[in-house]
C-alpha positions, -999 to 999 in steps of 0.1 A, spaced: 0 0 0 31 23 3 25 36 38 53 43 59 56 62 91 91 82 97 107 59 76 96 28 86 69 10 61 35 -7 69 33 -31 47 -2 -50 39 0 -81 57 -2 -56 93 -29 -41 78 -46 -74 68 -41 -87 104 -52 -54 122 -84 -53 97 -99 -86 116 -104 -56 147 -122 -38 130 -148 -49 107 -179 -33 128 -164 2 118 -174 21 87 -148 18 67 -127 -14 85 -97 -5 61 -92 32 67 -95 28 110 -69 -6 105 -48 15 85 -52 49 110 -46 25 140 -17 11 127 1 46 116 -10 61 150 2 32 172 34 34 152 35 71 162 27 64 200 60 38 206 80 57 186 77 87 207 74 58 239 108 46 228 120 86 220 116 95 257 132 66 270 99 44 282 100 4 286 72 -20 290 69 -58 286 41 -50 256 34 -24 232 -3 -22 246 13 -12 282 40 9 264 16 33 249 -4 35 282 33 43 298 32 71 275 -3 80 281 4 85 319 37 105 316 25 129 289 -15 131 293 -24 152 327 -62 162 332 -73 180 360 -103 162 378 -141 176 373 -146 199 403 -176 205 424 -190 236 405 -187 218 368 -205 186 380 -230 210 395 -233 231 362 -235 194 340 -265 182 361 -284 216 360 -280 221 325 -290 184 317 -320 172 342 -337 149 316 -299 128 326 -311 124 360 -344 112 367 -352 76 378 -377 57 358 -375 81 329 -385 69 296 -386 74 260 -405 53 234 -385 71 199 -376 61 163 -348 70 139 -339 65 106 -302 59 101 -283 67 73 -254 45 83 -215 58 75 -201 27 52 -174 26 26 -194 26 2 -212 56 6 -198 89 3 -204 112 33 -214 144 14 -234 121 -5 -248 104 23 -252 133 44 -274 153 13 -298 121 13 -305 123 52 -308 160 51 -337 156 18 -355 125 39 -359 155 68 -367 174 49 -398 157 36 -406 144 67 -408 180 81 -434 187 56 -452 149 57 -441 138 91 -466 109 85 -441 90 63 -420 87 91 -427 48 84 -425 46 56 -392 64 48 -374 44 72 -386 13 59 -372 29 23 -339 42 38 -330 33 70 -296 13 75 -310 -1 105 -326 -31 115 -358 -9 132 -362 5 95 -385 -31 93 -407 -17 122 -410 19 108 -379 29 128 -389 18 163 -363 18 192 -391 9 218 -384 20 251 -350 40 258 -336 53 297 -311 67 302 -275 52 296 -293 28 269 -279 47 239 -245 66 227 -240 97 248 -255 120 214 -280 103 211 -293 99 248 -288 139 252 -312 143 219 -335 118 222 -344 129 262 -349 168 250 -373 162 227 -408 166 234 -435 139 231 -439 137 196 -413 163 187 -392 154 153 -356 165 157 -351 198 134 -316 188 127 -300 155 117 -283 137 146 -246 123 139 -229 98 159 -205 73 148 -226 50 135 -235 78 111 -267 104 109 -300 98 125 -332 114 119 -348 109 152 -385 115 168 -402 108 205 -434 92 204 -439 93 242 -419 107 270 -425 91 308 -405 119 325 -396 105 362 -386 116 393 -361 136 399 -321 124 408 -307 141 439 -268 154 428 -253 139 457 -262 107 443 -249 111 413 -219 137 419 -196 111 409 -207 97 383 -207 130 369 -172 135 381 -163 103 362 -178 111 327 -166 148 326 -128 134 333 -134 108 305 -142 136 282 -112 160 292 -90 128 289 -102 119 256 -98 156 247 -65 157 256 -53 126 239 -68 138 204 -48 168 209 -16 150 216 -24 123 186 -24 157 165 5 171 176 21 135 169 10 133 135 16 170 127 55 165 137 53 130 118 67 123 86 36 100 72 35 86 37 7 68 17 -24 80 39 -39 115 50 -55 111 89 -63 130 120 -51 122 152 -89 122 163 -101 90 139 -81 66 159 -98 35 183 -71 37 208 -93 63 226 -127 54 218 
């Protein structure tokens, strides 16, 4: 394939092996590819500033711990994340919603892919009737055989996006924007809404806590994958440090 990394090539049997990881993803050849380059990146600047480990795996979290420093969530940003987000934090909250995905795939272009979605909205916004039967006609999804039906969501059931969308929405509400996540973009409406009771903060302070240092973690190793690749000397492939599955 002609990919090297500062010198040093990739050839396509790595590639063939790493592709077996990574066959759920979108496009399994350009994240085995992006996972090999970047990896290559992380234990060459592991081995630059002198760090050992008895595996590459532990190598690159060696390098991880040295170089990426988050602060932890404080009292007053947990506070500000549960005030600004109270559908997140209510016990026995429900949503019965649908989507039509429009699912991110090798094969499909994403301007292309994204002009599609944005036309289905746009007909639903002015039939939203057809809901059914547009995601029977384009959905990527397996619900797109029950007219896009998700049945019951809590909390916690879907990706973070999603969840945040899906419990904003009003009963019956159609999202006005399409919805992307990694599995692609969703058109996405609530049927129904069973709205709880209420989550004291103290009870979930932590959790809280926990997901906003995730966040600034992640955050702070896409920055340090792009400084990587920006000092890099890459051949054969364009990426960003941000597509890789080391920090997913």
């Amino acid at each position: 394939m002609g990919i090297s990394v500062n010198g040093v090539d990739i050839d396509d049997t790595q590639v063939e092996q790493e592709l077996a990881h990574h066959q759920g993803a979108g496009n399994p050849l350009k994240q085995a590819v992006h996972e090999l380059v970047l990896r290559r990146l992380l234990l060459d600047e592991a081995h630059r500033l002198g760090l050992a480990a008895a595996s590459d795996d532990e190598l690159v979290e060696a390098l991880f711990a040295q170089e990426i420093k988050v602060p932890l969530a404080d009292d007053e940003a947990c506070r500000t994340f549960y005030a600004q987000r109270p559908q997140l934090f209510r016990s026995g909250a429900l949503v019965e919603a649908r989507h039509i995905l429009f699912q991110v795939t090798q094969e499909a272009p994403l301007d292309l892919l994204r002009t599609t979605a944005q036309a289905v909205l746009d007909a639903l916004k002015a039939a939203p009737e057809r809901f059914a039967e547009l995601a029977g006609q384009y959905s990527n999804c397996p619900s797109g055989a029950l007219g896009g039906s998700l049945g019951q969501i809590s909390p916690g059931q879907s990706v973070p996006e999603f969840d945040a969308l899906v419990f904003r929405l009003e009963q019956g509400e159609l999202a006005g924007r399409l919805l992307e996540t990694r599995f692609g973009y969703h058109i996405v409406q609530v049927l129904r809404r069973i709205e709880g009771q209420p989550i004291a903060y103290e009870a979930v302070q932590a959790q809280i806590a926990d997901r906003l240092s995730r966040a600034a973690w992640q955050r702070a190793v896409h920055q340090y994958l792009h400084l990587l690749v920006g000092r890099a000397t890459i051949a054969g492939v364009e990426l960003e440090g941000t597509d890789s599955p080391l920090v997913q």
